[in-house]
C-alpha positions in Angstrom: 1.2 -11.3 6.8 -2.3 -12.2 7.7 -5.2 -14.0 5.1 -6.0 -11.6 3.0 -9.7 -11.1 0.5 -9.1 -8.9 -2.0 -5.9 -7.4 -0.2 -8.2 -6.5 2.4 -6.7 -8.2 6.1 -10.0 -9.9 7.1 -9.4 -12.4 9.4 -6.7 -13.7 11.9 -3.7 -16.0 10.7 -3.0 -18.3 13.9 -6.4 -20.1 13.7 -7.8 -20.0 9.8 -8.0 -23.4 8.2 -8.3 -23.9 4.7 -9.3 -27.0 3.1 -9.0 -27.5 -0.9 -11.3 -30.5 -2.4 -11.0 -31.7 -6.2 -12.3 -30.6 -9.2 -15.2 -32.5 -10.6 -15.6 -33.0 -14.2 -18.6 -33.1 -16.5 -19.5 -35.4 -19.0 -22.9 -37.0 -21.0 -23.3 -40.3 -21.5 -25.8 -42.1 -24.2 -26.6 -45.0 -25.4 -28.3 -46.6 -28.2 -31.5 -49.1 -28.4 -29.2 -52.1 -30.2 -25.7 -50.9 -29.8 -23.5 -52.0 -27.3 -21.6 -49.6 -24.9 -21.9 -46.5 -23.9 -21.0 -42.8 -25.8 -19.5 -40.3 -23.3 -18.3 -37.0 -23.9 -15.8 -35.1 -21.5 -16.8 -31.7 -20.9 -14.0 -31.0 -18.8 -13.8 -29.1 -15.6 -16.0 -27.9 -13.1 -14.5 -26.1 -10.5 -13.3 -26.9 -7.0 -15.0 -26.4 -3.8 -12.6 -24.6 -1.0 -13.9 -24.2 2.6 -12.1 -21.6 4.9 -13.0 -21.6 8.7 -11.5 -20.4 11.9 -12.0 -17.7 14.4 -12.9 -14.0 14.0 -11.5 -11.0 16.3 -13.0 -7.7 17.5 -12.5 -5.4 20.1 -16.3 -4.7 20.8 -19.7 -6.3 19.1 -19.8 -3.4 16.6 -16.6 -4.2 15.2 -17.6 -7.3 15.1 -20.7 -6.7 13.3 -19.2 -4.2 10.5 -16.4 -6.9 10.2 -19.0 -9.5 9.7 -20.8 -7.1 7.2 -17.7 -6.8 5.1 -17.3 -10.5 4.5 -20.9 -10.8 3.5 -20.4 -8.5 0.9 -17.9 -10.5 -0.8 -21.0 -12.8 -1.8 -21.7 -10.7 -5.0 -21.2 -13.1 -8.0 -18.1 -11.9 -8.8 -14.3 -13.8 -8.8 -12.0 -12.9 -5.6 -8.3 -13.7 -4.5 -7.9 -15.5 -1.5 -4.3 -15.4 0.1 -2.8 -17.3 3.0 -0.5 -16.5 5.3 2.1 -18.5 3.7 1.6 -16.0 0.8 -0.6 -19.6 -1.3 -2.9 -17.4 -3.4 -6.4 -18.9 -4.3 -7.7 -17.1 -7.6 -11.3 -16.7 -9.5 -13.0 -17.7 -6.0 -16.7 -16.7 -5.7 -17.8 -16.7 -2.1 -20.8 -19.0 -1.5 -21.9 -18.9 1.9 -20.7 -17.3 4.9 -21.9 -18.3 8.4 -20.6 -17.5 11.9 -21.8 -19.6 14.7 -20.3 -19.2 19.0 -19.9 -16.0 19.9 -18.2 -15.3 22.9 -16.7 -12.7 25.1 -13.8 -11.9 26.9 -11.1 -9.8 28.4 -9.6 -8.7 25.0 -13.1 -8.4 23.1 -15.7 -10.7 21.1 -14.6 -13.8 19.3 -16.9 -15.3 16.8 -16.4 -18.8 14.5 -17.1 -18.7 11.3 -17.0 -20.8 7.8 -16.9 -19.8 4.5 -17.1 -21.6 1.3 -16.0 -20.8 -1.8 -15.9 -21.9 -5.6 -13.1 -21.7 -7.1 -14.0 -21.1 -11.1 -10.6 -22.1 -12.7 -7.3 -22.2 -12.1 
């Protein structure tokens, strides 16, 4: 089983890298003029960033291209499901950028690294 967006097999298994940072948490803090300390109200969650990078595959630059197309239109607003090829499945991610950088050639086709990050929303 490959990574998977959506159930959709969009990119290669042997090379992806996922990396999961924390959730950050909100809160408000005030003070008043002759009162010591410091009120601060917890307002819980904020999401989670998660960053996805590794290696796209195509047979020619046109597969390439309408690959590339299809993972830009994941950035759309809405929630997707991100699943690993260990089967570790991401939920309520919205897709925040998308950028592909060296593209090369060779023998078998065209090879082009990308990045992705995400927000994941809540667990």
């Amino acid at each position: 089983m490959k990574f998977t967006l959506d159930g959709n097999e969009l990119f290669g298994g042997d090379d992806v890298q996922i990396k999961v940072f924390s959730f950050s948490r909100a809160s408000i803090e005030r003070t008043i003029s002759g009162v010591d300390g410091v009120l601060s109200i917890d307002l819980g969650n904020r999401g989670r960033k998660v960053q996805q990078s590794g290696m796209l595959r195509a047979n020619s630059r046109t597969q390439m291209r309408a690959k590339i197309d299809a993972i830009g239109a994941y950035m759309d607003g809405c929630t997707h499901t991100l699943v690993t090829e260990g089967g570790k499945e991401y939920d309520n991610l919205r897709v925040d950028s998308f950028e592909t950088t060296k593209e090369k050639t060779s023998g078998g086709g065209v090879i082009v690294d990308y990045k992705i990050v995400y927000t994941q929303l809540a667990i």
